[in-house]
C-alpha positions as a LaTeX table, in Angstrom:
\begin{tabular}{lrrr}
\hline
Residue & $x$ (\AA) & $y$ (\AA) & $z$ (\AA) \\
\hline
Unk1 & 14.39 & 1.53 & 16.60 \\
Unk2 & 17.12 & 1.63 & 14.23 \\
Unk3 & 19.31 & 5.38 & 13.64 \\
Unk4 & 17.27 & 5.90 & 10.45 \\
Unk5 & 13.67 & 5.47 & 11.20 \\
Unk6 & 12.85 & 6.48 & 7.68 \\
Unk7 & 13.92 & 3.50 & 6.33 \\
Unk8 & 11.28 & 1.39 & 8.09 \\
Unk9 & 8.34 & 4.44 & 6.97 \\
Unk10 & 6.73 & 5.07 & 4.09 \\
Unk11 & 4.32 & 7.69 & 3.73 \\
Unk12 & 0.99 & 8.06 & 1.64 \\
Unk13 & $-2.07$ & 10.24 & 1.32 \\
Unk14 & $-4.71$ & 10.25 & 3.50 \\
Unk15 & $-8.44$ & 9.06 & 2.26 \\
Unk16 & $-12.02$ & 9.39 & 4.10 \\
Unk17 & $-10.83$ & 5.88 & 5.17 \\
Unk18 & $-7.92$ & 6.73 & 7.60 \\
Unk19 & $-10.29$ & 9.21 & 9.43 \\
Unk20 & $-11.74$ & 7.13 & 12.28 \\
Unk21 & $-8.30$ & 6.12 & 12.60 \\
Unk22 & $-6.43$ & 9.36 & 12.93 \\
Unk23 & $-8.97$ & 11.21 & 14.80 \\
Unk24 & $-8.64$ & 8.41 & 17.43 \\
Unk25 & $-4.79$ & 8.86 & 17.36 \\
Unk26 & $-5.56$ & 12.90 & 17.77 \\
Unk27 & $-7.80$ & 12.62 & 20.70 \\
Unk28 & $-5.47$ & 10.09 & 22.44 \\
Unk29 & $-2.70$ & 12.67 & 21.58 \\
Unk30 & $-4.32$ & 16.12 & 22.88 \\
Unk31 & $-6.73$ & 17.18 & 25.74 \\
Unk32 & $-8.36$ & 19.64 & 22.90 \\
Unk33 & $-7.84$ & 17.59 & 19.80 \\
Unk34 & $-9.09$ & 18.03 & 16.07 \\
Unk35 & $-12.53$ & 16.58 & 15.60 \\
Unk36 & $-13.01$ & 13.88 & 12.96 \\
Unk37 & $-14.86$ & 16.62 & 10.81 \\
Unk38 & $-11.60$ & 19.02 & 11.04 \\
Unk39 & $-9.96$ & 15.84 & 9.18 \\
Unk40 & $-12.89$ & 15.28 & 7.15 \\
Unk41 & $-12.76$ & 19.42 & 5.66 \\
Unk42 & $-9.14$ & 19.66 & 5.77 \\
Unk43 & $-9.44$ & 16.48 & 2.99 \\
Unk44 & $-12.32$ & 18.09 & 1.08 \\
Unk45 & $-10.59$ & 21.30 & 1.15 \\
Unk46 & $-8.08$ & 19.68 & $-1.32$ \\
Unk47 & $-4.97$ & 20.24 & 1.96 \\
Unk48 & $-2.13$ & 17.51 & 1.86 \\
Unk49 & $-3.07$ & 15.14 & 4.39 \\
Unk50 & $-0.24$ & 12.23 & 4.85 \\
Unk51 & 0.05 & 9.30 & 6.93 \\
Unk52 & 3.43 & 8.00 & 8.25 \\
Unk53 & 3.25 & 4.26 & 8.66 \\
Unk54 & 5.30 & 1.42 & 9.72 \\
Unk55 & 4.54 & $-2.48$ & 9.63 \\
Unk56 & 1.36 & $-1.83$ & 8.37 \\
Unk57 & 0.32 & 0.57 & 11.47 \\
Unk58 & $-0.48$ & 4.11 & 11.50 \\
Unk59 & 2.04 & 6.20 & 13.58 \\
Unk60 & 1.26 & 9.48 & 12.78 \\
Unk61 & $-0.22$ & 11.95 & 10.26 \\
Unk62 & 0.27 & 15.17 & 8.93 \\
Unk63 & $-1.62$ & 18.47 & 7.58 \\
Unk64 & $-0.58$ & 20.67 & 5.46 \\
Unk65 & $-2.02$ & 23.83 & 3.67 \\
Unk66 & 0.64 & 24.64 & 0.47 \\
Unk67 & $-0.58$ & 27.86 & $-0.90$ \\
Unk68 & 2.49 & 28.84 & $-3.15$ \\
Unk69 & 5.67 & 30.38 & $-1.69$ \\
Unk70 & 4.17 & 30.20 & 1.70 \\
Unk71 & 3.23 & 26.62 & 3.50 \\
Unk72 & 1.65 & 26.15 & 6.43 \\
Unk73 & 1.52 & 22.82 & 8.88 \\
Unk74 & $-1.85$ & 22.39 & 10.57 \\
Unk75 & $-1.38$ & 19.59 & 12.14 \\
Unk76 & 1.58 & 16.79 & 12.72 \\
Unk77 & 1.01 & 14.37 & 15.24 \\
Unk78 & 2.95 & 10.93 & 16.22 \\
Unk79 & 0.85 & 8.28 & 18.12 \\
Unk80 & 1.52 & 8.83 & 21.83 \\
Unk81 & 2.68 & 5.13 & 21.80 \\
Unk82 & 4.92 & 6.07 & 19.05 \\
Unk83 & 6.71 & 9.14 & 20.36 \\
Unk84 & 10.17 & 9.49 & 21.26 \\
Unk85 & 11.58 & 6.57 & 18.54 \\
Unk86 & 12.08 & 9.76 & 15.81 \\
Unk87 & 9.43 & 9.17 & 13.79 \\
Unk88 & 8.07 & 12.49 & 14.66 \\
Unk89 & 11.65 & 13.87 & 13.10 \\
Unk90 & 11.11 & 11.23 & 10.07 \\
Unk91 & 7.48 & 12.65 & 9.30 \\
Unk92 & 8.63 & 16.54 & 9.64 \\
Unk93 & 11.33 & 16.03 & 7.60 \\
Unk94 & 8.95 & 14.21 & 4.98 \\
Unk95 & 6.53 & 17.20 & 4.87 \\
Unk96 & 9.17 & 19.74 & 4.69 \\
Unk97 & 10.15 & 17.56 & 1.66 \\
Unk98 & 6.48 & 18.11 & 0.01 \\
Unk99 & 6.71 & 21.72 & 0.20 \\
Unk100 & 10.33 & 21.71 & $-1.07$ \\
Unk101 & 8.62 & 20.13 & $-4.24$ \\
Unk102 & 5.93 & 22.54 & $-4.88$ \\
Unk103 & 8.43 & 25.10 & $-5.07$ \\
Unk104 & 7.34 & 26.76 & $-1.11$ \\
Unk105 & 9.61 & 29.22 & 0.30 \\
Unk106 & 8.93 & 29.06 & 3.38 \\
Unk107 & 7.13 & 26.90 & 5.72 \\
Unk108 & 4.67 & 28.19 & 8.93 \\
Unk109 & 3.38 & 26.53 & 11.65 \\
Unk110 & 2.16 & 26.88 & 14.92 \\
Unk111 & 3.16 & 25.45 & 18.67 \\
Unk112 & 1.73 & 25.96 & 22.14 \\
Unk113 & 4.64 & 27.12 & 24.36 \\
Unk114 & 3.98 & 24.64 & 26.60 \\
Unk115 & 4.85 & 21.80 & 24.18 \\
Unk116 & 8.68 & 21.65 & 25.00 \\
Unk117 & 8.94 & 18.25 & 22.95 \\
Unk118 & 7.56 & 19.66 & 19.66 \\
Unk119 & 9.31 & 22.94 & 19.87 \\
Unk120 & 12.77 & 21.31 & 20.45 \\
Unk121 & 12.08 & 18.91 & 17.06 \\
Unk122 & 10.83 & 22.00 & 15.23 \\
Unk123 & 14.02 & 23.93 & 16.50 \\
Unk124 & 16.14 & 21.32 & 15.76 \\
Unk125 & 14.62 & 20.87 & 12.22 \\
Unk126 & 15.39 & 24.74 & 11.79 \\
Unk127 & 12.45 & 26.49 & 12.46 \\
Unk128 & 12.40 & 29.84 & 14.21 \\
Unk129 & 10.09 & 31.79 & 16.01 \\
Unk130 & 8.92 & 34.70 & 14.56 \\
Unk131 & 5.82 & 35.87 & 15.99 \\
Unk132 & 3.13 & 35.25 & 18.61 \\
Unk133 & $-0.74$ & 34.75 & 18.08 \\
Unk134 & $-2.45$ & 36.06 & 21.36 \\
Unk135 & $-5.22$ & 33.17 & 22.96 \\
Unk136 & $-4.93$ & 30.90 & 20.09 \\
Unk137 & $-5.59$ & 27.61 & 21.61 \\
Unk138 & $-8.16$ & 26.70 & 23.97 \\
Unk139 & $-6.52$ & 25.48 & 27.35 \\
Unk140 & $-7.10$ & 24.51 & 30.40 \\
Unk141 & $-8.20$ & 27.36 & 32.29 \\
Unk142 & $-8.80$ & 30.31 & 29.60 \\
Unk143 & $-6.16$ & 30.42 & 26.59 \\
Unk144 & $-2.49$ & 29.46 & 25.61 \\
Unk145 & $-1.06$ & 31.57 & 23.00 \\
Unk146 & 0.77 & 30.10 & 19.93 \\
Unk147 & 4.21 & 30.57 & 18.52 \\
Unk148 & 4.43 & 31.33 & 14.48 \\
Unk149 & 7.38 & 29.67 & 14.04 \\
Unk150 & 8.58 & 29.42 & 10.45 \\
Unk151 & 11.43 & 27.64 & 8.51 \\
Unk152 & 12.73 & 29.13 & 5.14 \\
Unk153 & 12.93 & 26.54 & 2.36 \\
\hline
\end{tabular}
């Protein structure tokens, strides 16, 4: 992949049409992934929901919740297949962009601990960790808790 992966992306909303698609992307991306009806009431609840393609393919898609000064990222996910080529950089970068534009002032999300990958892009894309939620995320055995992390726009 070339240095600037964003110049072979473009980005677009998501429709009732993508679903099938990006739920299968989700459960090939996460032992406890978003159900197709998580997609499905994130649209109807009027959320951003973007897709990242390239050549025509689906390589990722994104969530997000804008609710005046404060955003918050549901979901971002990269096609396993896709990982690792920066798209996952490309796509953040994109959505920090949408919440730039509706005048956000700060952007939250949240990351299992245990995710090294996606806290290192969310660090390097200048988020910071300002809080923990106790048992947030189903795991394994029991519970994982999440980091808040947050990035002021």
């Amino acid at each position: 992949m070339s240095a600037n992966p964003q110049a072979l992306l473009w980005f677009r909303p998501m429709g009732s049409g993508d679903l099938v698609t990006v739920a299968d992307i989700e459960a090939r991306s996460y032992t406890f992934p978003w159900s197709l009806g998580n997609f499905s009431d994130s649209l109807a609840a009027g959320h951003d929901c973007l897709l990242c393609l390239s050549s025509e393919m689906t390589v990722g898609y994104a969530v997000l919740m804008l609710a005046g000064p404060e955003s918050h990222l549901l979901n971002i996910t990269i096609d396993s297949a896709m990982q690792r080529q920066g798209y996952g950089a490309a796509l953040l970068d994109h959505v920090v962009h949408v919440a730039r534009s509706v005048r956000s002032e700060q952007l939250l999300l949240e990351v299992r601990p245990s995710n090294g990958s996606a806290k290192r892009l969310y660090q390097r894309a200048g988020f910071r960790v300002i809080g923990v939620r106790k048992g947030y995320y189903p795991a394994k055995f029991g519970r994982e808790d999440a980091l808040v992390m947050s990035l002021s726009l």
